[in-house]
C-alpha positions as CSV (number, residue, x, y, z in Angstrom):
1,X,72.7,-129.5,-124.8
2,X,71.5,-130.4,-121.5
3,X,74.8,-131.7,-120.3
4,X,76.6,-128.7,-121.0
5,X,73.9,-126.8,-118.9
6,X,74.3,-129.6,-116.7
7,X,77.7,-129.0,-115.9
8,X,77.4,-125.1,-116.1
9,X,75.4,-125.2,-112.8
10,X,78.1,-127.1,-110.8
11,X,80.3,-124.7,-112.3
12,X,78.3,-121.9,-110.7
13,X,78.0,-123.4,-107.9
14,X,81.6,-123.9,-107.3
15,X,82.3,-120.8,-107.9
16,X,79.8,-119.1,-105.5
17,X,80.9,-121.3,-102.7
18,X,84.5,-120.2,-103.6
19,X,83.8,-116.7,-103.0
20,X,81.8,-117.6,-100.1
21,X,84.8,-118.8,-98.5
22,X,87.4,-116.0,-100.0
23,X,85.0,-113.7,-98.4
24,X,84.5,-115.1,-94.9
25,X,88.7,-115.6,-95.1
26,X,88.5,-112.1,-95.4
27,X,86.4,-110.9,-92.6
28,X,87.8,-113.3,-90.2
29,X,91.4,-111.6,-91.1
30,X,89.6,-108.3,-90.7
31,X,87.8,-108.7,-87.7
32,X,91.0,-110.5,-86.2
33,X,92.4,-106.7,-86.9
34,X,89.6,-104.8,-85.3
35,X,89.8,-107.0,-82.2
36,X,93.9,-106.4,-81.5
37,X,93.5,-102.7,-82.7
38,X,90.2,-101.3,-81.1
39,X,88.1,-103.9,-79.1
40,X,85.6,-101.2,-78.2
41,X,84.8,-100.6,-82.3
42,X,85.0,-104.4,-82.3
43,X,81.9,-104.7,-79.5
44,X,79.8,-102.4,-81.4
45,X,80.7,-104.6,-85.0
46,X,79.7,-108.0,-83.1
47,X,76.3,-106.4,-81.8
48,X,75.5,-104.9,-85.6
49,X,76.0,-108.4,-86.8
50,X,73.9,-109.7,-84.0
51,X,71.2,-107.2,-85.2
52,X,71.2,-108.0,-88.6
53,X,71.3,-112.2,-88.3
54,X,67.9,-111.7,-86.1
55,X,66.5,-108.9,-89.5
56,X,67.5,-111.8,-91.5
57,X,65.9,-114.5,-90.1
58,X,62.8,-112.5,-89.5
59,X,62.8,-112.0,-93.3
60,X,63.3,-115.7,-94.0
61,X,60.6,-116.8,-91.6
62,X,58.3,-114.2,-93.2
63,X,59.2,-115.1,-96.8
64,X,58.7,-119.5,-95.4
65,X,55.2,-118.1,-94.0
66,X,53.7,-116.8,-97.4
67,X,55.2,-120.1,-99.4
68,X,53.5,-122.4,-96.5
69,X,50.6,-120.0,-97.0
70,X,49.8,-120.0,-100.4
Protein backbone atom coordinates (compact mmCIF):
# COMPACT_ATOMS: atom_id res chain seq x y z
CA UNK A 1 0.00 0.00 0.00
CA UNK A 2 2.54 2.51 0.72
CA UNK A 3 4.41 2.11 -2.53
CA UNK A 4 1.48 2.75 -4.53
CA UNK A 5 1.02 6.02 -2.41
CA UNK A 6 4.52 6.27 -2.79
CA UNK A 7 4.59 6.57 -6.38
CA UNK A 8 1.19 8.47 -6.56
CA UNK A 9 3.03 11.55 -5.12
CA UNK A 10 5.84 11.69 -7.82
CA UNK A 11 2.97 11.25 -10.05
CA UNK A 12 1.49 14.44 -8.74
CA UNK A 13 4.27 16.04 -8.70
CA UNK A 14 5.11 15.50 -12.24
CA UNK A 15 2.21 16.57 -13.26
CA UNK A 16 2.05 19.86 -11.36
CA UNK A 17 5.38 20.84 -12.60
CA UNK A 18 4.12 19.95 -16.09
CA UNK A 19 1.46 22.40 -15.99
CA UNK A 20 3.74 24.76 -14.38
CA UNK A 21 5.73 24.83 -17.45
CA UNK A 22 2.65 24.47 -20.12
CA UNK A 23 1.51 27.57 -18.32
CA UNK A 24 4.61 29.76 -18.19
CA UNK A 25 4.95 28.51 -22.21
CA UNK A 26 1.90 30.14 -22.43
CA UNK A 27 2.39 33.57 -20.97
CA UNK A 28 5.76 33.93 -22.44
CA UNK A 29 3.87 33.34 -26.03
CA UNK A 30 1.36 35.83 -24.76
CA UNK A 31 3.25 38.42 -23.41
CA UNK A 32 5.67 38.09 -26.57
CA UNK A 33 2.10 39.23 -28.33
CA UNK A 34 1.37 42.11 -26.08
CA UNK A 35 4.83 43.44 -26.42
CA UNK A 36 4.87 43.49 -30.61
CA UNK A 37 1.12 44.56 -30.51
CA UNK A 38 0.73 47.35 -27.76
CA UNK A 39 3.97 47.99 -25.69
CA UNK A 40 2.06 50.67 -23.74
CA UNK A 41 -0.64 47.77 -22.39
CA UNK A 42 2.53 45.71 -22.04
CA UNK A 43 4.21 48.53 -19.45
CA UNK A 44 1.22 48.64 -17.45
CA UNK A 45 1.07 44.27 -17.43
CA UNK A 46 4.93 44.24 -16.34
CA UNK A 47 4.22 46.84 -13.39
CA UNK A 48 0.95 44.67 -12.19
CA UNK A 49 3.17 41.74 -12.02
CA UNK A 50 5.77 43.76 -10.27
CA UNK A 51 2.95 44.65 -7.72
CA UNK A 52 1.81 41.43 -7.13
CA UNK A 53 5.42 39.44 -6.74
CA UNK A 54 6.14 42.27 -3.77
CA UNK A 55 1.92 41.25 -2.26
CA UNK A 56 3.29 37.78 -2.47
CA UNK A 57 6.29 37.90 -0.88
CA UNK A 58 4.87 40.08 1.83
CA UNK A 59 2.35 37.19 2.41
CA UNK A 60 5.08 34.52 2.46
CA UNK A 61 7.20 36.51 4.90
CA UNK A 62 4.10 37.05 7.03
CA UNK A 63 2.97 33.42 6.92
CA UNK A 64 7.34 32.35 7.75
CA UNK A 65 6.89 34.90 10.72
CA UNK A 66 3.91 33.15 12.58
CA UNK A 67 5.61 29.51 11.88
CA UNK A 68 9.07 31.03 13.38
CA UNK A 69 6.75 32.45 15.93
CA UNK A 70 4.84 29.75 17.29
Amino acid sequence: MSKVAGQKLPNALIKIVDLLVESRIRIDAMEQSLVKTNPVVYELYLGAIENLQTQKTAKVNRVLKQFRDQ
